[in-house]
C-alpha positions in Angstrom: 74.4 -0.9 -0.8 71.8 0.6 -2.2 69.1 2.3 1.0 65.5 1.4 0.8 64.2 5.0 -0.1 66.5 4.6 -3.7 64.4 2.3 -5.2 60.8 4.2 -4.8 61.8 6.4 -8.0 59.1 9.2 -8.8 58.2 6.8 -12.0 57.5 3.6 -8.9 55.6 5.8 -7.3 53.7 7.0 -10.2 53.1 3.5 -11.4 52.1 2.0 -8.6 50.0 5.2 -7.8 48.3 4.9 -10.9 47.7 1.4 -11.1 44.4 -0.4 -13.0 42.4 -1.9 -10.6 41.0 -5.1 -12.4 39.5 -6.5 -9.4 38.7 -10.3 -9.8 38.1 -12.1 -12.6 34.4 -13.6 -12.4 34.6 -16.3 -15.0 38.3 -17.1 -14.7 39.6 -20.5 -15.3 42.4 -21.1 -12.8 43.4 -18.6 -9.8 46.2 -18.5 -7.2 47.7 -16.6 -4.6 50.7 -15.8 -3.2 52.2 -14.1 -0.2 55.5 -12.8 0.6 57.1 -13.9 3.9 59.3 -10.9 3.8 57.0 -8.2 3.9 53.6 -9.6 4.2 52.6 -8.6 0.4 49.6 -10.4 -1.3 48.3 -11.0 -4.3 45.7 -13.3 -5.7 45.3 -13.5 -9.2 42.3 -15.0 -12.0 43.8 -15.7 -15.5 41.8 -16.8 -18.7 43.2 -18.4 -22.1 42.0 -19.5 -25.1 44.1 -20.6 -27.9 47.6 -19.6 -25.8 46.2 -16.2 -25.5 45.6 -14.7 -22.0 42.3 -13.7 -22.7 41.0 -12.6 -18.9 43.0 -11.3 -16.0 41.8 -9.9 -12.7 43.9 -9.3 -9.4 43.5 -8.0 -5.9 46.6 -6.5 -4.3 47.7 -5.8 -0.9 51.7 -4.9 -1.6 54.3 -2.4 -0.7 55.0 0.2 -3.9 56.8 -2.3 -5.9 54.6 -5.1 -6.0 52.1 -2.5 -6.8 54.0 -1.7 -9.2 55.1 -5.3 -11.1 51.2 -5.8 -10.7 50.6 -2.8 -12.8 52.7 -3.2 -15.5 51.1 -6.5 -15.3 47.2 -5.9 -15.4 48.3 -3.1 -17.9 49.7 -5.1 -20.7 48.9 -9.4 -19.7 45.8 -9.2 -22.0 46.9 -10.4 -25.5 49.7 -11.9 -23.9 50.6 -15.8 -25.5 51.1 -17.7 -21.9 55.0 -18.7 -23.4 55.9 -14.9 -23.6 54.5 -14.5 -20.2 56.3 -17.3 -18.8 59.6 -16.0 -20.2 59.0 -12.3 -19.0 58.5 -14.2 -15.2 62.0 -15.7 -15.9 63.5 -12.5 -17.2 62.3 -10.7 -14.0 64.0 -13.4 -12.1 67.0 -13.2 -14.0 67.6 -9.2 -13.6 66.8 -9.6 -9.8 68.8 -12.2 -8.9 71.5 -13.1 -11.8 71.7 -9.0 -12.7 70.4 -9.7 -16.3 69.0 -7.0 -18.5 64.8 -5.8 -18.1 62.7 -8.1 -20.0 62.5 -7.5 -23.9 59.5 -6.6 -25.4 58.0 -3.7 -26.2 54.5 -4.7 -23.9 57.1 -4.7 -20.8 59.6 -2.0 -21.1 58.4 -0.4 -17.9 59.7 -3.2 -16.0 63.4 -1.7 -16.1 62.4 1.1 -13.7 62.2 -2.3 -11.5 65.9 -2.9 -11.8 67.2 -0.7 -9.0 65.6 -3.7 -6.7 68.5 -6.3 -7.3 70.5 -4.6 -4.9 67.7 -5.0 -2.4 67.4 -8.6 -1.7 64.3 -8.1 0.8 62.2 -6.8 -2.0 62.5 -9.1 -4.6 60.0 -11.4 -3.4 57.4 -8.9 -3.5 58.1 -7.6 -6.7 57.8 -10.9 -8.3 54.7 -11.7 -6.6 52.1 -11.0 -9.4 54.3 -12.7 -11.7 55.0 -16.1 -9.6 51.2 -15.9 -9.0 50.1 -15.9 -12.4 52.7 -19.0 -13.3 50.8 -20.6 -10.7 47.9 -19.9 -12.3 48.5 -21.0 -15.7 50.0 -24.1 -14.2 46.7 -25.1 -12.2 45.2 -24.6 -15.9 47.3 -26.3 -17.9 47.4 -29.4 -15.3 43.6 -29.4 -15.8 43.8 -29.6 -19.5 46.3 -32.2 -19.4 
């Protein structure tokens, strides 16, 4: 089993450490929050797209290390993002957590594998898909408003 104190790795640390701080997103389209039951982590999230593209992202987060830390990698990289790529890194971070699949592919998300240490820690997986599942939710109150 692996002990709570294994999975904040110096890189964790520094990632969540150094995190961008987007703040919210002013003129987003669609927004959602989430909060784990677990720990208490929360994130609320403001997306925008144009032509499939996430054009806009903002975020406030109150999280333990590792959702700082998904949230990061995140804010870092969403921007440019088609909404199909994000939606299949979401399920690739859900797969490696709970199924033991390999990190997301992609060059944009290869810091996402210093994540994989969580699978063996149940209690943390919902916080460290939190910015993910948020943003899904997100894109979903956007896309049912287009529709």
């Amino acid at each position: 089993m692996v002990e709570l104190s294994d999975l904040y790795s110096e890189k964790i640390l520094d990632l969540a450490g150094n995190q961008p701080r987007p703040g919210r997103l002013a003129d987003a389209q669609a927004s959602a929050r989430r909060v784990s039951r677990v720990c208490g982590s929360v994130i609320e999230v403001d997306v925008r797209v144009e032509d499939g593209l996430i054009c806009g992202y903002g975020h406030e987060v109150q999280a333990c290390a590792l959702g700082q830390t998904s949230a990061a990698i995140v804010a870092t990289h969403v921007v440019g993002t088609p909404v199909a790529e994000f939606r299949r890194v979401r399920d690739e971070m859900t797969a490696m957590l709970k199924a033991g699949a390999p990190a997301p592919s992609g060059e944009r998300w290869v810091d996402l594998k210093y994540l994989e240490p969580v699978r063996d820690y149940r209690p943390r997986h919902a916080s460290t898909l939190l910015v993910f599942d948020a943003l899904c939710d997100a894109l979903d109150k956007l896309e049912a408003t287009a529709a």
